[in-house]
DRENDO-1510 file (C-alpha; in Angstrom, 1 decimal, always signed):
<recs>
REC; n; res; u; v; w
REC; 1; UNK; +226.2; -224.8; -43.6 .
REC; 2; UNK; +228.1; -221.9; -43.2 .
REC; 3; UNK; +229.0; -221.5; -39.4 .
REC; 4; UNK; +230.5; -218.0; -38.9 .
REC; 5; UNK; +230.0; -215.5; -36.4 .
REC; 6; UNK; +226.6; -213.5; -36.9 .
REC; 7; UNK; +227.4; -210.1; -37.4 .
REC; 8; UNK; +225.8; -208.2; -34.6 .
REC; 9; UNK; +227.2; -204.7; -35.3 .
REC; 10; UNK; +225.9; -203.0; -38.3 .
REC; 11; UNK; +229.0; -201.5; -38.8 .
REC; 12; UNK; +231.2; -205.2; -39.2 .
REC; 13; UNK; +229.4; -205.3; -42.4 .
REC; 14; UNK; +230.9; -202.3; -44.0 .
REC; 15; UNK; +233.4; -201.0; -46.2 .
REC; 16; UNK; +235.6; -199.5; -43.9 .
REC; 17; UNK; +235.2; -196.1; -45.5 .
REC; 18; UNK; +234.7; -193.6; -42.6 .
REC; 19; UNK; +233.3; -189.9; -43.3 .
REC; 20; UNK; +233.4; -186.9; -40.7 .
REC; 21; UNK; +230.7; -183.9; -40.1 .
REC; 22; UNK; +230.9; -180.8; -38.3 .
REC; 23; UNK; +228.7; -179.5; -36.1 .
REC; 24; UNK; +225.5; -177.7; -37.9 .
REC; 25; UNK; +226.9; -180.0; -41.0 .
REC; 26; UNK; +223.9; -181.6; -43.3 .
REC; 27; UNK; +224.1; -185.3; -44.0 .
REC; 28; UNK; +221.6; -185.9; -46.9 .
REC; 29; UNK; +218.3; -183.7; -47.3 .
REC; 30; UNK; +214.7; -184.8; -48.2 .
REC; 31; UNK; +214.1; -185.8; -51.4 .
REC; 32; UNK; +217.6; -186.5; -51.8 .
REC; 33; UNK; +218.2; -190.1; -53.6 .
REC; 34; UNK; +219.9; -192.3; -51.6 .
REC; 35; UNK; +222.7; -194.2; -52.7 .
REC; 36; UNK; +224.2; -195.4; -49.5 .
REC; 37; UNK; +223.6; -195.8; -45.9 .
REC; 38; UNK; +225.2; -194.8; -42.7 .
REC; 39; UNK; +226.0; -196.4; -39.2 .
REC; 40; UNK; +227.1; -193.5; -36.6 .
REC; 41; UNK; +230.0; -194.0; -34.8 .
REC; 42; UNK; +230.2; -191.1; -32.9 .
REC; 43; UNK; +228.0; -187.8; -32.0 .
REC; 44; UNK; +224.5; -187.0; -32.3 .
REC; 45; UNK; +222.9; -186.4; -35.6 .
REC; 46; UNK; +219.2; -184.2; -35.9 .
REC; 47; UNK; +216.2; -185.9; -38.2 .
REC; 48; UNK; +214.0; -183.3; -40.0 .
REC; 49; UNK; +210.8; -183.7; -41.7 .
REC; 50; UNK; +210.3; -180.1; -43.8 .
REC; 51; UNK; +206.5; -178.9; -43.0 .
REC; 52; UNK; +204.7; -176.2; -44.2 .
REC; 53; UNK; +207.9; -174.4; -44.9 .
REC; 54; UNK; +209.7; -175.0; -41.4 .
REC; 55; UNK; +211.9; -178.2; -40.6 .
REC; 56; UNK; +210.1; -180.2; -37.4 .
REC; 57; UNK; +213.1; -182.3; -35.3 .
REC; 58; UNK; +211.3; -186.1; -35.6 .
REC; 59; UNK; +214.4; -187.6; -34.2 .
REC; 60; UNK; +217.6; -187.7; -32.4 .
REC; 61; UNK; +220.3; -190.6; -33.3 .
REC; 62; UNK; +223.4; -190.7; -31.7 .
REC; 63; UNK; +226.1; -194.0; -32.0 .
REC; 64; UNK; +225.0; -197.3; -33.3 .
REC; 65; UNK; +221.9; -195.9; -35.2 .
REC; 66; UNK; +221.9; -196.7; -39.2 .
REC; 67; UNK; +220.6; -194.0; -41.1 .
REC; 68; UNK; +219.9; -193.7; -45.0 .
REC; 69; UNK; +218.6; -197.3; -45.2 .
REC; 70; UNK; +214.8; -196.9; -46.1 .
REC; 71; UNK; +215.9; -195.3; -49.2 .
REC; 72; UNK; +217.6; -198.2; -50.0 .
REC; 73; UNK; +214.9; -200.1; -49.1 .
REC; 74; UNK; +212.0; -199.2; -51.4 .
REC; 75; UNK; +214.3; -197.0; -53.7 .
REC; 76; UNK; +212.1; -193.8; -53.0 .
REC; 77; UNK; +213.2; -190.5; -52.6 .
REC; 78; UNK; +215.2; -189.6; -48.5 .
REC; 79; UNK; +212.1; -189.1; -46.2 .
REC; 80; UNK; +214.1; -186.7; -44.3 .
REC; 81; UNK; +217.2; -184.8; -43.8 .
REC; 82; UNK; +219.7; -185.6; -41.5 .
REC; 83; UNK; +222.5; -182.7; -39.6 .
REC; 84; UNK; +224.9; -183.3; -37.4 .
REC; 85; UNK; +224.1; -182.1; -33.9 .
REC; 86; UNK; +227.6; -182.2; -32.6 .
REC; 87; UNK; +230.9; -183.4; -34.7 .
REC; 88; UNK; +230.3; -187.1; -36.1 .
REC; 89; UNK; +232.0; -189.8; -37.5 .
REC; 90; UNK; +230.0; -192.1; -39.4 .
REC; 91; UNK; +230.9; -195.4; -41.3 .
REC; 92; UNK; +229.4; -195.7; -45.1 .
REC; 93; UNK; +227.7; -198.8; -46.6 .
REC; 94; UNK; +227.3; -198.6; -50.5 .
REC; 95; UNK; +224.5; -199.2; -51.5 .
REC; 96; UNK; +225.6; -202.5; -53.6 .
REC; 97; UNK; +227.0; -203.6; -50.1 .
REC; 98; UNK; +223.4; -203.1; -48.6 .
REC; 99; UNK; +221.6; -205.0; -51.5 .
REC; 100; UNK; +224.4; -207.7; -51.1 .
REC; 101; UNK; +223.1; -208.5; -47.6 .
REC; 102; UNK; +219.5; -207.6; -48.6 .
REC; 103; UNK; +219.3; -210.0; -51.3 .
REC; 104; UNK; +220.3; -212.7; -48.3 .
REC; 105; UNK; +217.7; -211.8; -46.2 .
REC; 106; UNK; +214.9; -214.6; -46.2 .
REC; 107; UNK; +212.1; -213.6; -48.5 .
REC; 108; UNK; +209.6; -212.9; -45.4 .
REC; 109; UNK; +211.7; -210.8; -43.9 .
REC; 110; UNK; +212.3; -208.2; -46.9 .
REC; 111; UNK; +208.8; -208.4; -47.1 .
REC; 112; UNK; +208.2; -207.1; -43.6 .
REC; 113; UNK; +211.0; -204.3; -43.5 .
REC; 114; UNK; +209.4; -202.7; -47.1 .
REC; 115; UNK; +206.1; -202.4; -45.8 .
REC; 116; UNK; +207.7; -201.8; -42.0 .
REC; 117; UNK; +209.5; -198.7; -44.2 .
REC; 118; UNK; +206.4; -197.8; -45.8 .
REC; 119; UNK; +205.0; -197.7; -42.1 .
REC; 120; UNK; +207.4; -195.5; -41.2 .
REC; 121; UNK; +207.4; -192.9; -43.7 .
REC; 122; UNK; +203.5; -192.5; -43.1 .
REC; 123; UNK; +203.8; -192.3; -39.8 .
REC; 124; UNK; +206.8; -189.8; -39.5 .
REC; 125; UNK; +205.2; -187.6; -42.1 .
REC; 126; UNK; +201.9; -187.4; -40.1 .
REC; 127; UNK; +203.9; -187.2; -36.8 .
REC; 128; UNK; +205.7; -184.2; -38.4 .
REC; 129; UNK; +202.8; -182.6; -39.2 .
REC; 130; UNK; +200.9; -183.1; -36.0 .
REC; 131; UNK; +204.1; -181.5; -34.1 .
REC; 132; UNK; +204.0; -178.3; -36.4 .
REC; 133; UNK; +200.1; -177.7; -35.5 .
REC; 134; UNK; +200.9; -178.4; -31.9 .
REC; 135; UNK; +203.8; -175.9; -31.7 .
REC; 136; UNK; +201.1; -173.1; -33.5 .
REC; 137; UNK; +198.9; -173.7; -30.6 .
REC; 138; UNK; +201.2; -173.4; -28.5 .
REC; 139; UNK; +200.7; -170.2; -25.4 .
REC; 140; UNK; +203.8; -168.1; -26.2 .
REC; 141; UNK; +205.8; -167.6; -23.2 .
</recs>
């Protein structure tokens, strides 16, 4: 029986390769593969959905927040794109890292985050979408 510590900060698990954004800087963008994940360290990073030719905000993440990791998940395409609100400091997990603690993850559980992931890129999509129709029916001020 193994008896170590549980890891409770997502970012124990990593590599210890560290990567920096600027300001206004773009992560990853939609459709992007993904090939890694991120845990943020520091600043505040933007979410975008691209809608009918404008990007819609869906989310803001700031420290402590993985990001990447439904790609890794169900090996589709990025759902969104992710820019750097302020300067960042994020810490990289590979995606063989990811798969290595994946793979460990009792077979109910991967279960529930695919179709939790497939939830989630639904949901954000329609979310998305419902946010650009309610900013064109919007009174101008």
């Amino acid at each position: 029986m193994n008896n170590a510590d549980p890891i409770t900060d997502p970012a124990d698990a990593l590599t210890g390769q560290d990567i920096a954004l600027a300001a206004g800087e773009t992560l990853f963008r939609e459709g992007d593969i993904g090939d890694r994940a991120y845990v943020v360290r520091s600043g505040r990073l933007e979410i975008l959905r691209h809608v009918s030719g404008r990007d819609v905000v869906v989310a803001i993440e700031g420290p402590g927040t993985i990001l990447g990791e439904m790609a890794l998940i169900d090996a589709q395409p990025r759902s969104a794109t992710v820019r750097a609100l302020d300067d960042a400091r994020l810490s990289v997990v590979p995606k063989p890292a990811f798969e290595f603690h994946l793979a460990r993850t009792d077979p109910v559980i991967r279960m529930l985050l695919e179709r939790f992931t497939a939830i989630i890129r639904t949901t954000t999509a329609e979310n998305a979408k419902l946010t650009l129709a309610a900013d064109r029916h919007a009174p101008e001020s």
